[in-house]
C-alpha positions as YAML, in Angstrom:
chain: A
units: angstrom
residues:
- id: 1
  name: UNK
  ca: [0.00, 0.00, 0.00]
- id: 2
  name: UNK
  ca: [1.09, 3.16, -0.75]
- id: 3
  name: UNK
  ca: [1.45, 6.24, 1.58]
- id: 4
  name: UNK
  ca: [1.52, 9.81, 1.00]
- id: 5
  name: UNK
  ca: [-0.50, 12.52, 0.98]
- id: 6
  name: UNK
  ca: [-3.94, 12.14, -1.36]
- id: 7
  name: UNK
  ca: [-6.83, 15.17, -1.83]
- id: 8
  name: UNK
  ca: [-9.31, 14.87, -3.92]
- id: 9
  name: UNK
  ca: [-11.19, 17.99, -5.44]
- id: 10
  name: UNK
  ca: [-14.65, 17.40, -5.85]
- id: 11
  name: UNK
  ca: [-15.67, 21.47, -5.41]
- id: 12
  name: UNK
  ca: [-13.73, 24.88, -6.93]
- id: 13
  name: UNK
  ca: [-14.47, 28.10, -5.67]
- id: 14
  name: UNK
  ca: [-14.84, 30.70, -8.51]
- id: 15
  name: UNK
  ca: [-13.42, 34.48, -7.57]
- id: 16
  name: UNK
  ca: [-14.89, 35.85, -10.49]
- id: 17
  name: UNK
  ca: [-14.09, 39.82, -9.46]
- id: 18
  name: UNK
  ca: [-13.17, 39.84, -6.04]
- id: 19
  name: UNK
  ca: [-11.68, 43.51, -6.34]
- id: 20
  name: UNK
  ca: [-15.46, 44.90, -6.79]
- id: 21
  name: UNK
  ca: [-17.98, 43.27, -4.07]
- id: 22
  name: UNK
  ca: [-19.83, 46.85, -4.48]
- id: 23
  name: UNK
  ca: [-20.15, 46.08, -8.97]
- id: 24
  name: UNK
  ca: [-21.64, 42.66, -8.21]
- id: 25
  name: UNK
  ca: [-25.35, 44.46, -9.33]
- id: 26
  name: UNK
  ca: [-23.96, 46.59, -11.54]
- id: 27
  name: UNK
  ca: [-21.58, 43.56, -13.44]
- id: 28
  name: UNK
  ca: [-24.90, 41.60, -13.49]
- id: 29
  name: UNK
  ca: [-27.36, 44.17, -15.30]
- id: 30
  name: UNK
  ca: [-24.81, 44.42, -17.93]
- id: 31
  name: UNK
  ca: [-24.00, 40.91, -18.43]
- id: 32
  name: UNK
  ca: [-27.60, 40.11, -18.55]
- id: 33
  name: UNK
  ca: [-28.26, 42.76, -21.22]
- id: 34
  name: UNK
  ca: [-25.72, 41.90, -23.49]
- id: 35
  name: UNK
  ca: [-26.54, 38.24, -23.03]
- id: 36
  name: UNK
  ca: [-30.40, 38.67, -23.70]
- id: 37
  name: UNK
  ca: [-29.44, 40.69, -26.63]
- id: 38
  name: UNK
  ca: [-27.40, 38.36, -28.06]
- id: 39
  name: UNK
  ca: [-30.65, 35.82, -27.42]
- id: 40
  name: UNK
  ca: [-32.79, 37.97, -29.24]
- id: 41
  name: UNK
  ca: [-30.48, 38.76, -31.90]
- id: 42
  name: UNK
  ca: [-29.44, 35.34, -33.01]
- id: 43
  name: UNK
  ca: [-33.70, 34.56, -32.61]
- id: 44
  name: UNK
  ca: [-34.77, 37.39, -35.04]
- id: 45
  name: UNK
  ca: [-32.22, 35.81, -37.37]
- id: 46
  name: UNK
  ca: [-33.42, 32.51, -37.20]
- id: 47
  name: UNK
  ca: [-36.86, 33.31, -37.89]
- id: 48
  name: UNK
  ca: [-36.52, 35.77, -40.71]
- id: 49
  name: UNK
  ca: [-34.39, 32.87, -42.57]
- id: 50
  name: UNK
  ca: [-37.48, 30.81, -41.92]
- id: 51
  name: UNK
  ca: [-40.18, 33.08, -42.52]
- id: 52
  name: UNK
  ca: [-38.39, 34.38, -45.49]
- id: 53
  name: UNK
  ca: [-39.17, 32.19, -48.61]
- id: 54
  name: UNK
  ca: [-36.36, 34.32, -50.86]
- id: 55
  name: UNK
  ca: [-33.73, 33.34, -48.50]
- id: 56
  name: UNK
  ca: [-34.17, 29.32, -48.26]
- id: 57
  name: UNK
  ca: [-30.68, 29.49, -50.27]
- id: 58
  name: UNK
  ca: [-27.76, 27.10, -48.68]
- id: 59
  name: UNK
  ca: [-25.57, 30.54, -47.09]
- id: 60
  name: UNK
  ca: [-28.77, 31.16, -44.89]
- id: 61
  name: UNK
  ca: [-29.26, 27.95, -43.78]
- id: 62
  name: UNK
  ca: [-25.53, 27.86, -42.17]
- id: 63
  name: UNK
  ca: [-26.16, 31.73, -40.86]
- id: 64
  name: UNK
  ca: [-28.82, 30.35, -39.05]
- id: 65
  name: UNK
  ca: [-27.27, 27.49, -37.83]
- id: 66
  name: UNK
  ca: [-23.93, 29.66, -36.95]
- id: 67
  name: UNK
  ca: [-27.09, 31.83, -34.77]
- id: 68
  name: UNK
  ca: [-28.23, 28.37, -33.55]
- id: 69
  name: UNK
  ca: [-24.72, 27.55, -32.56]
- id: 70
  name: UNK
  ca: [-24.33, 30.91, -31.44]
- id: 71
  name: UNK
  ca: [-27.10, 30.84, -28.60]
- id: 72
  name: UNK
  ca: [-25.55, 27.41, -27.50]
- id: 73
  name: UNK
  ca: [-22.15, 28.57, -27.19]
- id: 74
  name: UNK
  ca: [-23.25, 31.88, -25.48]
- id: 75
  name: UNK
  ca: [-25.87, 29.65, -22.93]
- id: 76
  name: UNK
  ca: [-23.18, 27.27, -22.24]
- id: 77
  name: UNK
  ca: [-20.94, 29.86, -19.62]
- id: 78
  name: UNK
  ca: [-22.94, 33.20, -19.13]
- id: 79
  name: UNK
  ca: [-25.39, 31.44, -16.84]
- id: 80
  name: UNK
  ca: [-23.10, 30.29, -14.39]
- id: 81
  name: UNK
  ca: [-21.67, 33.72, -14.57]
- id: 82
  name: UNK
  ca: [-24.81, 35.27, -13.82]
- id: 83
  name: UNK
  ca: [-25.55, 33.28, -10.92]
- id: 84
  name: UNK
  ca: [-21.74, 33.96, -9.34]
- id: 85
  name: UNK
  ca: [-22.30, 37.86, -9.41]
- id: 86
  name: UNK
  ca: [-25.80, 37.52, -7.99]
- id: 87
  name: UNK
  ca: [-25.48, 34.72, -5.60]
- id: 88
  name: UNK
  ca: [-23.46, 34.23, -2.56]
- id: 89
  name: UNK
  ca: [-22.66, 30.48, -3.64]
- id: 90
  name: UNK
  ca: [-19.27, 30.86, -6.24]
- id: 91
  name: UNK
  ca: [-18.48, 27.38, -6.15]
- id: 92
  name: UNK
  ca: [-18.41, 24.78, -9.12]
- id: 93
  name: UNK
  ca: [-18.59, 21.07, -8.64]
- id: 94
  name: UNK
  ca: [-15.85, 19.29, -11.09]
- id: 95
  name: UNK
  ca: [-18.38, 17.36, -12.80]
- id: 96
  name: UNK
  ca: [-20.22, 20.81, -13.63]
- id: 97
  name: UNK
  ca: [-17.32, 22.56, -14.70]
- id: 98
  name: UNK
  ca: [-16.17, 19.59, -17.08]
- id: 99
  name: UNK
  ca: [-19.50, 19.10, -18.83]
- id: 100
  name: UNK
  ca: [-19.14, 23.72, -19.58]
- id: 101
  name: UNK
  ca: [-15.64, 23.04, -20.16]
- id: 102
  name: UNK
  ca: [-17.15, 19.66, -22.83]
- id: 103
  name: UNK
  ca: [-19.75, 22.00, -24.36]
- id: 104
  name: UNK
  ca: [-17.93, 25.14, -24.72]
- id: 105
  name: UNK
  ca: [-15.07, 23.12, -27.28]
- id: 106
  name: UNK
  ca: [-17.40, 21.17, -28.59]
- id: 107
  name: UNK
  ca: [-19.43, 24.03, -29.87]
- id: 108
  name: UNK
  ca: [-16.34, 26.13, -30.77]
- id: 109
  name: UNK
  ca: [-15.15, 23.12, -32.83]
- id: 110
  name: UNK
  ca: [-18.50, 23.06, -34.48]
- id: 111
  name: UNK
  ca: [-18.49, 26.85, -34.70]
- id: 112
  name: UNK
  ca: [-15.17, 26.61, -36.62]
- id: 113
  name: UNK
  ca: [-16.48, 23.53, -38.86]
- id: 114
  name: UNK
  ca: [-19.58, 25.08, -39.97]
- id: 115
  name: UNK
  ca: [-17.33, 28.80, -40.43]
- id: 116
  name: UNK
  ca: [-14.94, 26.14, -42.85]
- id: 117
  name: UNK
  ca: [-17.86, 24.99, -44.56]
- id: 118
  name: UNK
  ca: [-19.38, 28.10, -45.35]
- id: 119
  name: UNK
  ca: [-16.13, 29.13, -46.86]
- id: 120
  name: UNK
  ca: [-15.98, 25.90, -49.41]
- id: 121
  name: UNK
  ca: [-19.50, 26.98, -50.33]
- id: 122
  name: UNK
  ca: [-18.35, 30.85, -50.88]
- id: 123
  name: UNK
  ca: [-15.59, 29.23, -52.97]
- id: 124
  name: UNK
  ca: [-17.87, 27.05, -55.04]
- id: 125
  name: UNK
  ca: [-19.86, 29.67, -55.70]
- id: 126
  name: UNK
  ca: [-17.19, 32.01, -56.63]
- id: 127
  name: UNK
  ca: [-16.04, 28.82, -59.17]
- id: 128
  name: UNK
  ca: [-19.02, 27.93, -60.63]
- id: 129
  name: UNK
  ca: [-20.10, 31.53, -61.60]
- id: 130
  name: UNK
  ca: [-16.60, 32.24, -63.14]
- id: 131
  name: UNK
  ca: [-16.76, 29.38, -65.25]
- id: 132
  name: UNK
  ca: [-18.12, 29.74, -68.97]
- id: 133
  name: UNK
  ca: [-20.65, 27.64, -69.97]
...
């Protein structure tokens, strides 16, 4: 058997800003803004793309997925942020923080995947309309 010294972490405390206990409401009315107006943003695109017969073409279907992707990625860390400026509780169970830490580079890889493929279409496009018939 083997002795030494053995800790296991099953909670992290998350500072966030400690230098500004008195910005805590202040920090949280502006992350909220931004973050429902990112919501509402990335919404309004999705449903003009569907409403919008004209624009059932293949580069709005990946802006509205990039939107789709967007609200996912954005979801995936601002709540927790939200909830450490309002709430006295700043602590993260490891389980929690590796299932953000999962989403967050999963949707960044799928963010930079659908960004790649967009760019291959843009290039066919550029291609096939330079071509003579």
């Amino acid at each position: 058997m083997r002795k030494g010294n053995h800790s296991s972490h099953t909670e992290f405390i998350i500072l966030g800003f400690p230098g500004l206990p008195e910005h805590q409401v202040l920090l949280f009315a502006l992350f909220i803004t931004i973050y429902v107006l990112t919501l509402m943003e990335n919404l309004v695109l999705i449903v003009t793309i569907k409403l919008n017969y004209q624009l059932h073409t293949p580069i709005y279907f990946f802006l509205s997925s990039l939107s789709l992707l967007e609200i996912f990625y954005v979801s995936v860390a601002v709540p927790k942020l939200l909830s450490n400026l309002l709430l006295w509780e700043k602590a993260i169970f490891l389980g929690g923080s590796m299932a953000q830490l999962y989403f967050f580079l999963s949707l960044a890889s799928s963010e930079c995947f659908l960004l790649a493929t967009m760019a291959y279409d843009r290039y066919l496009a550029i291609c096939c309309a330079t071509q003579p018939s």
